[in-house]
C-alpha positions as CSV (number, residue, x, y, z in Angstrom):
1,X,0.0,0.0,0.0
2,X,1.6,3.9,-1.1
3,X,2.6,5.5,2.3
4,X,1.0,8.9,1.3
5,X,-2.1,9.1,-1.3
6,X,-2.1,12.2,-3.9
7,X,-5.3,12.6,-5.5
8,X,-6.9,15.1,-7.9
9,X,-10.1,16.6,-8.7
10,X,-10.8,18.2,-12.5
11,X,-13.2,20.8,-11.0
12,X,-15.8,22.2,-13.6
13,X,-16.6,24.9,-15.2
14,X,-18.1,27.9,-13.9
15,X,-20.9,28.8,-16.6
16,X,-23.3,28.0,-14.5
17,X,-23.9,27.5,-10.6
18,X,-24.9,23.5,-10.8
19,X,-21.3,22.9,-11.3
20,X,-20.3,24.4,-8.3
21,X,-22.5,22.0,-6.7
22,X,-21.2,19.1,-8.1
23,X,-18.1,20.1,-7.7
24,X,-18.8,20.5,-3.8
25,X,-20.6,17.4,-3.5
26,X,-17.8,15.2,-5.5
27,X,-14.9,16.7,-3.2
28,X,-16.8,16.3,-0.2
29,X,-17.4,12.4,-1.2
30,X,-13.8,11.6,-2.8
31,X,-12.4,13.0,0.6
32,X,-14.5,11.0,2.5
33,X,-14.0,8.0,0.8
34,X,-10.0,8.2,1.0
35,X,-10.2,9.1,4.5
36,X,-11.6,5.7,5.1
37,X,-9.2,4.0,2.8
38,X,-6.0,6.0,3.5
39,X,-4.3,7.5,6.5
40,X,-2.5,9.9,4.5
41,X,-3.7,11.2,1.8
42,X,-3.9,14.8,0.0
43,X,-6.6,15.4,-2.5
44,X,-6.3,18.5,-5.3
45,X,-8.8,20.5,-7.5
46,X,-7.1,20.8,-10.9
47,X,-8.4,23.3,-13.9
48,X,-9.0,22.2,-16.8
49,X,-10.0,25.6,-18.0
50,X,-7.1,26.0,-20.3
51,X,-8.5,22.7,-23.0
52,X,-12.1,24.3,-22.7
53,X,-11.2,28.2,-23.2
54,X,-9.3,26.8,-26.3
55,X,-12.0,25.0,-27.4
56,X,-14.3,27.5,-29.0
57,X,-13.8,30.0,-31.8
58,X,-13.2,33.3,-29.9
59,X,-16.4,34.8,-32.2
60,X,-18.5,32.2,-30.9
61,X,-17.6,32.4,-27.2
62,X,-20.4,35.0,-26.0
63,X,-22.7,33.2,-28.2
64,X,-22.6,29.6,-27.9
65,X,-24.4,28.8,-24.3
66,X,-27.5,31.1,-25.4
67,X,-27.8,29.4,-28.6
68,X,-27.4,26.1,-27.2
69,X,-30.1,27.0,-24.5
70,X,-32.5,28.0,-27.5
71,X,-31.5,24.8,-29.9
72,X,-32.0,22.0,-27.5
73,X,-34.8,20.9,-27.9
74,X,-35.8,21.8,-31.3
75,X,-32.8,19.5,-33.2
76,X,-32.6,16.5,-32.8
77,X,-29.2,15.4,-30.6
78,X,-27.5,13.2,-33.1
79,X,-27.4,16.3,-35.3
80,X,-26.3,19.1,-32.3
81,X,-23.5,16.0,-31.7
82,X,-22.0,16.2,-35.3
83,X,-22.3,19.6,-35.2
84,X,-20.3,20.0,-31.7
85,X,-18.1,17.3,-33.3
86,X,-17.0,19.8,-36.1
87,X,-16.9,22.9,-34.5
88,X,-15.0,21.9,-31.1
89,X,-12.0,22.9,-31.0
90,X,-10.0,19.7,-30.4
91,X,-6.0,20.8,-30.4
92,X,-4.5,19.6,-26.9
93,X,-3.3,22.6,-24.9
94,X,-0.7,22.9,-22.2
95,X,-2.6,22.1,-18.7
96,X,-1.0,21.5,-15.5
97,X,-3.4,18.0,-15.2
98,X,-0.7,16.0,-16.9
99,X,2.3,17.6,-14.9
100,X,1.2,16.6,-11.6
101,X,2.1,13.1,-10.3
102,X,-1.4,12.1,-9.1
103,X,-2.1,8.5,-7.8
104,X,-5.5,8.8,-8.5
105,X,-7.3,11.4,-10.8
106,X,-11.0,12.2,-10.2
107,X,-14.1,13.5,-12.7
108,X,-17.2,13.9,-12.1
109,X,-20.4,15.7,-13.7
110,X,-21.7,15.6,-17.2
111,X,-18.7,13.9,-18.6
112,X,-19.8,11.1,-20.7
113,X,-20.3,13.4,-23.3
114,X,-19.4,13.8,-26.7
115,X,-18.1,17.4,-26.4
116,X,-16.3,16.7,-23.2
117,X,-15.0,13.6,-24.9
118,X,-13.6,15.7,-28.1
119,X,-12.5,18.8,-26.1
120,X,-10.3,15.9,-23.7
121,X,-9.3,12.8,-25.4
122,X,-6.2,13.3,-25.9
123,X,-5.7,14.5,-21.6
124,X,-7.8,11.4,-21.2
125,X,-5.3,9.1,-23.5
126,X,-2.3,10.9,-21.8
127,X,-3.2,9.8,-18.1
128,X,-4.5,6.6,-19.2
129,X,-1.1,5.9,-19.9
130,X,0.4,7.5,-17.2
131,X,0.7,6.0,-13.9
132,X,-1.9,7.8,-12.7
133,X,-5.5,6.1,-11.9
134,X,-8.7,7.7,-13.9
135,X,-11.9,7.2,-12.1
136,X,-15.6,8.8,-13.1
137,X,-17.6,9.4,-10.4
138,X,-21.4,10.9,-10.3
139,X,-20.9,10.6,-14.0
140,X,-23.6,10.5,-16.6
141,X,-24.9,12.8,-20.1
142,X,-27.6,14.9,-21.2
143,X,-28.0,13.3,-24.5
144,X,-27.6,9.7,-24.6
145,X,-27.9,9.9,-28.3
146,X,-26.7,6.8,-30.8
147,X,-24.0,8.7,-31.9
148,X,-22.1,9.8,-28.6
149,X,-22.5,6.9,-27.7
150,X,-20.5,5.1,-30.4
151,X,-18.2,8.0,-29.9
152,X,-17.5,7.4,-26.6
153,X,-17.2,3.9,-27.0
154,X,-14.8,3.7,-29.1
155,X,-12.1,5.9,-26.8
156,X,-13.1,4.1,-24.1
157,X,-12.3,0.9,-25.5
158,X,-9.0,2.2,-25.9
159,X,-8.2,3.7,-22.9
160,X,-7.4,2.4,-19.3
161,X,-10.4,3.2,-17.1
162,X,-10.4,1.6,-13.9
163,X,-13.6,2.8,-12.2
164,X,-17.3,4.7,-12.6
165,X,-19.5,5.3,-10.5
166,X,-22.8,7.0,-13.0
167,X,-25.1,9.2,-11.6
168,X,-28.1,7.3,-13.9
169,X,-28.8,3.7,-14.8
170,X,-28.4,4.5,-18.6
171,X,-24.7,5.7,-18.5
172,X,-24.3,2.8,-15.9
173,X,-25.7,0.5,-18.8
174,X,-23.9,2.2,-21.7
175,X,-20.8,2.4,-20.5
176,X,-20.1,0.0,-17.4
177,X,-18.7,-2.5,-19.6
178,X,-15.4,-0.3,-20.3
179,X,-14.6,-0.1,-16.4
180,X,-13.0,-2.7,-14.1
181,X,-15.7,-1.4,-11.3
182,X,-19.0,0.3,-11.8
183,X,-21.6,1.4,-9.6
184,X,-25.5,2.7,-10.4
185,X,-24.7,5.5,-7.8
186,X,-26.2,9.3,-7.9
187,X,-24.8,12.4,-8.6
188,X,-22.3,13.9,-6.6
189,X,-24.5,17.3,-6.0
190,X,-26.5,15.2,-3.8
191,X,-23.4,15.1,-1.3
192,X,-23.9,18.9,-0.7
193,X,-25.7,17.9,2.4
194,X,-22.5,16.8,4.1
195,X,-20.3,19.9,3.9
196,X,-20.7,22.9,7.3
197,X,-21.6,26.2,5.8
198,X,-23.0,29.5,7.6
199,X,-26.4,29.5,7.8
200,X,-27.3,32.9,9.2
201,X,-30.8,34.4,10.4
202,X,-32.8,35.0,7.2
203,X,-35.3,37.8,7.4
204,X,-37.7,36.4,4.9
205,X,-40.8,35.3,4.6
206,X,-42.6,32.1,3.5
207,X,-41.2,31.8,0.3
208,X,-40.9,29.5,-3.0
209,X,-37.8,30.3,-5.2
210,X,-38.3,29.5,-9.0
211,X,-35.5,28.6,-10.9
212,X,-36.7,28.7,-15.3
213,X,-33.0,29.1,-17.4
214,X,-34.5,27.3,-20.6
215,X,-36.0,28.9,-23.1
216,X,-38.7,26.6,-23.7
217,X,-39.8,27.1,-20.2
218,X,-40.8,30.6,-20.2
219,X,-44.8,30.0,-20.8
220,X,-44.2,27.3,-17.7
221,X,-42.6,29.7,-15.6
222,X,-45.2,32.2,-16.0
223,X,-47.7,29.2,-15.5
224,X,-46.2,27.8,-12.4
225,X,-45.5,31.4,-11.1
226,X,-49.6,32.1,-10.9
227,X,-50.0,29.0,-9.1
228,X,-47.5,29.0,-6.5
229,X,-47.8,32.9,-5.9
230,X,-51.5,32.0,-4.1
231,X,-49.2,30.8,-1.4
232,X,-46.0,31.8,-1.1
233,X,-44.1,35.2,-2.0
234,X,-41.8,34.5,-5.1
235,X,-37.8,34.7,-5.8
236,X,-36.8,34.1,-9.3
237,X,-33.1,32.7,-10.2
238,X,-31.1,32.4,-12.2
239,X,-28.1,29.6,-12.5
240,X,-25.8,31.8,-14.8
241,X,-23.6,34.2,-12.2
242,X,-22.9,36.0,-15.9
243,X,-26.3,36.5,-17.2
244,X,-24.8,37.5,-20.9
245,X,-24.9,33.5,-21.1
246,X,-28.1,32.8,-20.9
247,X,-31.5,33.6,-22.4
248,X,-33.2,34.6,-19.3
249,X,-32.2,38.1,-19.0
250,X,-31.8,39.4,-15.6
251,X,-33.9,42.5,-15.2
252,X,-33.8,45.0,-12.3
253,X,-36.5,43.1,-10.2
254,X,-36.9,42.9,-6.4
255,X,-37.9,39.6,-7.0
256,X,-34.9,38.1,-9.0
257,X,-31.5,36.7,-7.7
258,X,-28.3,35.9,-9.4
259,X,-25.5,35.2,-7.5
260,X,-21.7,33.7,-8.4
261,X,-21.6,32.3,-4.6
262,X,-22.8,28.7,-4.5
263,X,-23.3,29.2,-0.5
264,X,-26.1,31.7,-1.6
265,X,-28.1,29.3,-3.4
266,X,-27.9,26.7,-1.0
267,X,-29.4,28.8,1.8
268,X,-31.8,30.3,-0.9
269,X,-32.7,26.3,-1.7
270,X,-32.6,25.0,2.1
271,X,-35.1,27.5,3.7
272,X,-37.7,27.6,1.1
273,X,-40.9,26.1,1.2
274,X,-40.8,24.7,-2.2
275,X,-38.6,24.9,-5.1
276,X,-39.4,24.6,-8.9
277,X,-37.1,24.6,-11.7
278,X,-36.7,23.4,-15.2
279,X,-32.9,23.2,-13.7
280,X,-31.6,19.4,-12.5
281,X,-29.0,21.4,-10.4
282,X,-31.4,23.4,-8.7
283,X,-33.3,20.6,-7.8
284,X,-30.7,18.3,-6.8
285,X,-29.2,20.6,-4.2
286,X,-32.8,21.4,-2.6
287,X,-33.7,18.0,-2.2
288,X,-30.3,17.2,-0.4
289,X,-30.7,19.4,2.2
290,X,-34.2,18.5,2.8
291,X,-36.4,20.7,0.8
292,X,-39.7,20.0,-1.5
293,X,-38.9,20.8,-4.8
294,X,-40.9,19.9,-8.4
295,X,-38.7,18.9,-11.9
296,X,-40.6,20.9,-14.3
297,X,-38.4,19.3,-17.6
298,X,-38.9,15.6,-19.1
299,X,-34.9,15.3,-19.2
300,X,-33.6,12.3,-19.6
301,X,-31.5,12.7,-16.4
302,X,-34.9,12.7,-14.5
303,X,-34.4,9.1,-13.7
304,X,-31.5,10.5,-11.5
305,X,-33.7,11.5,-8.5
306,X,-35.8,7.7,-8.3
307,X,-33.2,6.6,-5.7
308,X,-33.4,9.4,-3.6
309,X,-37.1,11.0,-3.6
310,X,-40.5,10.0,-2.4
311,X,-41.9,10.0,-5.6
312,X,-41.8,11.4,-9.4
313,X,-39.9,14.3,-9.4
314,X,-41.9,16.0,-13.0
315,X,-45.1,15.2,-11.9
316,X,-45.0,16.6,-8.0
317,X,-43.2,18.4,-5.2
318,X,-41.0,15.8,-3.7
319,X,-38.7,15.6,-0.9
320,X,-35.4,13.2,0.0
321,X,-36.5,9.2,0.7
322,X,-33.3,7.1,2.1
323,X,-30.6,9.5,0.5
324,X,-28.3,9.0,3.3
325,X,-28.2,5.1,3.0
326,X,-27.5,5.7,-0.8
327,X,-24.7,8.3,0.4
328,X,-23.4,5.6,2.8
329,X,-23.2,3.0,-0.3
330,X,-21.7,5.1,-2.3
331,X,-18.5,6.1,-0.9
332,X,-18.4,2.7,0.6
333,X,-17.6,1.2,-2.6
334,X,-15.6,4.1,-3.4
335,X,-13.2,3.3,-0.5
336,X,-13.0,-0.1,-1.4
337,X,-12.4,-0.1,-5.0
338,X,-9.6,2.6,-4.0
339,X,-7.9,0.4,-1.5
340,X,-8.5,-2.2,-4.5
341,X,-7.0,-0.6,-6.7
342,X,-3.8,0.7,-4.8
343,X,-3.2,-2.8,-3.8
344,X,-2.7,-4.0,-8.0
């Protein structure tokens, strides 16, 4: 067994504040896991800003989030992947990743991807044959589409990935097969929960905070804003600290919130009465910390919250059900596959 562990983290990036949370939630979890299978261990968040700044045409930068929030849903993925296949930018670019001797190097988030895939193969190929470990955890996509997934099965297949743990039965079915261990665990914004944050008096009142970022959602947001304002005073959010990426413009409302603190949202999420977004990561925080919250988006990464809620997440205002025994599981196995692994 290595005396001391070093581990790293590829934190994500910042566009919007659901990374943030998953990038809590996933070093919260990989610490915990190491601390039961190690120690003395160190554990690292690493950038990989560098590979995704270089990744898009400078005229397309301000552009590309907005227009990807308004394309979605009207073309269909397999197309959007060929396009993002074509337009990426896929040179490799210095990073400090590869020039750290990690024993272990950690991703999480919406990774299995075809445009993370393309914007990091060859970081992916470079520490696969390194003597570094890659592991996936709370990993999953937003597409699932035939043609990402024959893309990412074929660098898979050719790369030396030791471990996943997917945040959704589909990526756990797509792509356990190319991992020495897998796990059908959740994502790692559920962990949020388990990290000490202030929490000072808040002088508001009953309140329900609506979270609508998609373009398609702004009839539902103005439908689900007359319903829930019978009962509760309103807050409207926004998940984009830099607003000039999104759609939903912020406006000089007493209402509205934007904030580049992910603390702020979390005590936002945590002491309201309900929560409804067409956002995953604004639901996935509030139902950690206990709150009632409502899906209002048919996404295929709905099937996420099944583990950990009381009951259909788009059809109702749900709370937690048995998240902390799926928390216990989780990094559980983690632990165990590490101590595996540094034992080979």
């Amino acid at each position: 067994m290595t005396d001391r562990i070093t581990a790293g983290y590829v934190t994500q990036n910042q566009y919007n504040i659901g990374n943030a949370f998953i990038d809590i939630g996933a070093l919260e979890q990989i610490d915990s896991a190491l601390d039961r299978a190690f120690e003395q261990y160190e554990l690292v968040p690493v950038s990989d800003h560098s590979l995704l700044n270089s990744s898009i045409p400078t005229p397309l930068r301000k552009i590309t989030n907005p227009l990807w929030r308004f394309v979605e849903d009207k073309v269909p993925r397999g197309i959007i992947d060929r396009l993002l296949e074509r337009s990426l930018g896929g040179e490799h670019k210095f990073n400090l990743i590869e020039q750290y001797d990690f024993d272990f190097l950690f991703i999480s988030g919406c990774v299995l991807t075809l445009p993370y895939f393309h914007i990091h193969r060859k970081l992916l190929e470079n520490i696969s044959e390194s003597s570094t470990t890659l592991i996936f955890i709370g990993a999953g996509s937003n597409s699932y589409s035939n043609y990402e997934q024959k893309y990412l099965s074929k660098i898979l297949s050719k790369i030396d990935t030791s471990l996943m743990i997917s945040r959704d039965r589909t990526a756990y079915d797509y792509y356990g097969e190319f991992f020495d261990y897998t796990m059908d665990g959740i994502d790692s914004a559920f962990f949020v929960n388990k990290i000490e944050y202030s929490e000072p008096p808040m002088a508001l009142d009953e309140y329900s905070v609506l979270t609508f970022d998609k373009y398609k959602s702004m009839e539902k947001e103005k439908k689900v804003m007359r319903e829930v304002e019978k009962t509760y005073d309103i807050i409207q959010a926004c998940h984009a600290p830099h607003p000039v990426r999104s759609f939903r413009s912020i406006e000089p409302r007493d209402e509205d919130f934007v904030s580049d603190l992910p603390e702020d949202y979390l005590r936002l999420y945590a002491n309201a009465e309900e929560v409804h977004s067409d956002r995953i990561h604004a639901c996935v925080p509030t139902i950690a910390l206990g709150g009632r919250c409502m899906l209002h988006n048919e996404s295929l990464r709905a099937p996420m919250f099944e583990k950990v809620t009381s009951g259909n997440i788009t059809q109702q205002v749900v709370r937690k059900s048995g998240l902390e025994e799926v928390q216990r599981e989780q990094v559980e196995f983690l632990a165990d596959r590490l101590t595996d692994l540094d034992e080979k």
